[in-house]
N, C-alpha and C positions, 0 to 999 in steps of 0.2 A: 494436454489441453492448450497451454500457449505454447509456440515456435516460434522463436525469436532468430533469422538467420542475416548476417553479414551488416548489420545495420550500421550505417554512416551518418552522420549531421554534421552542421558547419555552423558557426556564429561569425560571420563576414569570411575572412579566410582563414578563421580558426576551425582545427580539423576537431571536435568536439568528441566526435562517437568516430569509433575505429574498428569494423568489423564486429560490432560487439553479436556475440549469440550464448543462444541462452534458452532452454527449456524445461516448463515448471507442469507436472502431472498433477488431477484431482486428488484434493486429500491431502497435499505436502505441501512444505514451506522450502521455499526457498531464500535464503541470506543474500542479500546484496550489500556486500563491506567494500569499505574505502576513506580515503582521506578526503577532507570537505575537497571539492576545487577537482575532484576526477574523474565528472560525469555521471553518476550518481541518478540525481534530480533531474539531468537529462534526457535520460533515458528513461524513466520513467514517464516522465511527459509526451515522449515518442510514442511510447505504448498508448498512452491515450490521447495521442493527436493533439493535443496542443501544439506540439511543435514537429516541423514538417521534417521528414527523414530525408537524405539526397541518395540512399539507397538499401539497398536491402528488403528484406518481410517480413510481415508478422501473422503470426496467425492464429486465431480462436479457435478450437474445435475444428479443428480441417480447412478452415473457411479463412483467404487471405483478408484481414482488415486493413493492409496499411494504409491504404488512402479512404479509409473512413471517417468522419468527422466526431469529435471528442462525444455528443449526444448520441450518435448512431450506435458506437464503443460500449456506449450507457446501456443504450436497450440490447443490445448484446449481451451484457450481462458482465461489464467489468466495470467496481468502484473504484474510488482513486481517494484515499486519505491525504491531503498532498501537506507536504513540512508545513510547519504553522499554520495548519488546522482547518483556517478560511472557516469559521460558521459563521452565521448573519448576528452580529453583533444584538443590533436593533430587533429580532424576531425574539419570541418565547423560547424555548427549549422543546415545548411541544409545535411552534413551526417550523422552525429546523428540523425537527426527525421528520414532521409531512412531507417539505421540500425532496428527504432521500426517495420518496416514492414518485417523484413527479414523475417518471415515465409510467406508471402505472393507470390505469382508469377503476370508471365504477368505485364499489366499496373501497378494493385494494387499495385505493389512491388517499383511502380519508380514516381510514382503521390502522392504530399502531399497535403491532402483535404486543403480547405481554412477552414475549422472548427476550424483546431490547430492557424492560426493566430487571429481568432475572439477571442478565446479564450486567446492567449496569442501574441496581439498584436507586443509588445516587440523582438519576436521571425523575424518576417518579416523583420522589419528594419534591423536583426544582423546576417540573411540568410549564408554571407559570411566571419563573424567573427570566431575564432578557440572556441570552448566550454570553451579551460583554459583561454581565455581571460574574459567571462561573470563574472559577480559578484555574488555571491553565491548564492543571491536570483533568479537570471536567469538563472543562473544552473538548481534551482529546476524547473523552470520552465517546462524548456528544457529537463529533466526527465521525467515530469510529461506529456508532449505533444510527448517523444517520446514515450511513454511509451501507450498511447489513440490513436496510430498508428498503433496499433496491432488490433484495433477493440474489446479489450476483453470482456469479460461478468464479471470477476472481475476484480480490481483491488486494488491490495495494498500496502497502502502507510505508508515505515514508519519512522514517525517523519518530516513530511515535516517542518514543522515550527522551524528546531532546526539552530539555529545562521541566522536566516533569519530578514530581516528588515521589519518592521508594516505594510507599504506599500505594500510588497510583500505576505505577509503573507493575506493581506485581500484581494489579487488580486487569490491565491490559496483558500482562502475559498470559494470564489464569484465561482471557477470553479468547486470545489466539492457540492457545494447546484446546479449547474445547472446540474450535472451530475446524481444528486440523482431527481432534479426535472423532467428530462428526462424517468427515468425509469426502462431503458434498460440495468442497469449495477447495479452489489452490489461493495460497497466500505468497504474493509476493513482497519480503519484506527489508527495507532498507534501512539499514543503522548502524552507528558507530559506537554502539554501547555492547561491546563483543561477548560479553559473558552471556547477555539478555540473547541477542541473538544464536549462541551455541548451545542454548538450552530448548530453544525451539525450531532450530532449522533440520529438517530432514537434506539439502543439500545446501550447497554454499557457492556463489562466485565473490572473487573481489577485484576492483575496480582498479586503474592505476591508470593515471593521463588518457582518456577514454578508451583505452582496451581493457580487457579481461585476461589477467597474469594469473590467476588460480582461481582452480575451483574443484568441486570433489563433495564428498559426505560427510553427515556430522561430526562423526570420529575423526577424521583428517581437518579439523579446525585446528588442533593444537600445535600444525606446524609452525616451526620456526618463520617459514618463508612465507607464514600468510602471515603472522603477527607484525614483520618486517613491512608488510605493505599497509599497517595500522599504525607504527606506532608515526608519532611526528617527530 
């Protein structure tokens, strides 16, 4: 579903992204590990056009995006969880999740499934609280369900577990194993909390000064030589 080939970026004449590639099929997750500072959040911003590639492709479902703009990406059908969460402080909790349908019209646009509360209980009770009041784990929450608003075919998320509490953090794992149990969506996933991520990655790359020094299936996590590229 996505093809990620030869992709390069620069931050003035910093070489950023290095050939990186990478391909994530419906249904699976894919691990994206690494030390902070190794391209990481880079590259996923490539993916969604924030930030402009100097070369290589990407591609949705057969179809090249790279020179798409980050909303076109949207109505395509890919969300982007991005590190520190970004919800609207100042909106409700129930306009944040409308915001995740803004590409939609009609009903679609102003109806939020009961799927996001099953999913994320928590959310229902807090409908009419402001975003900056939630605690940072219901933040991510509230990211992560506005964000499954969208209907997409991918989505990705990165570092959802960073400054989040245990409780929370297995209440987001529990909804990316049912997301991957489902099918209907590839999850691309970025974090440096290695255990969380070997328990749900069907494959794994990891990052090192922006190339790609390994990669492989869930069972081949427990190398030596990928934990070397973890530890600090």
């Amino acid at each position: 579903m996505l093809q990620v080939d030869q992709l390069n970026q620069y931050y003035g004449a910093a070489h950023t992204l290095r050939g990186v590639s990478l391909s994530l099929e419906k249904g699976k997750c894919l691990t994206l590990l690494g030390r902070n500072g190794v391209g990481k959040t880079t590259l996923l911003k490539c993916l969604m056009g924030v930030l402009p590639t100097a070369a290589g492709n990407v591609s949705l479902d057969g179809r090249d995006i790279t020179k798409l703009k980050p909303h076109q990406r949207a109505q395509l059908g890919i969300a982007y969880v991005p590190q520190g969460r970004e919800i609207f402080a100042r909106l409700t909790v129930e306009e944040n999740l409308l915001m995740g349908m803004a590409t939609k019209s009609g009903r679609k646009a102003s109806t939020i499934r009961g799927e996001v509360y099953e999913l994320f209980p928590v959310l229902k009770e807090m409908l009419h609280r402001r975003g900056g009041d939630l605690s940072g784990g219901q933040q991510q929450q509230l990211a992560i369900a506005r964000a499954l608003l969208a209907d997409p075919k991918l989505i990705i998320l990165d570092e959802p577990t960073e400054g989040i509490q245990p409780s929370i953090i297995k209440d987001i794992g529990r909804v990316i194993r049912l997301l991957r149990e489902r099918g209907d969506i590839g999850i691309l996933l970025c974090e440096q909390y290695f255990d969380f991520a070997r328990e749900l990655a069907d494959n794994f790359i990891v990052m090192s000064r922006g190339e790609v020094v390994a990669s492989g299936t869930a069972d081949q996590m427990d190398d030596e030589s990928v934990k070397r590229h973890l530890a600090v």
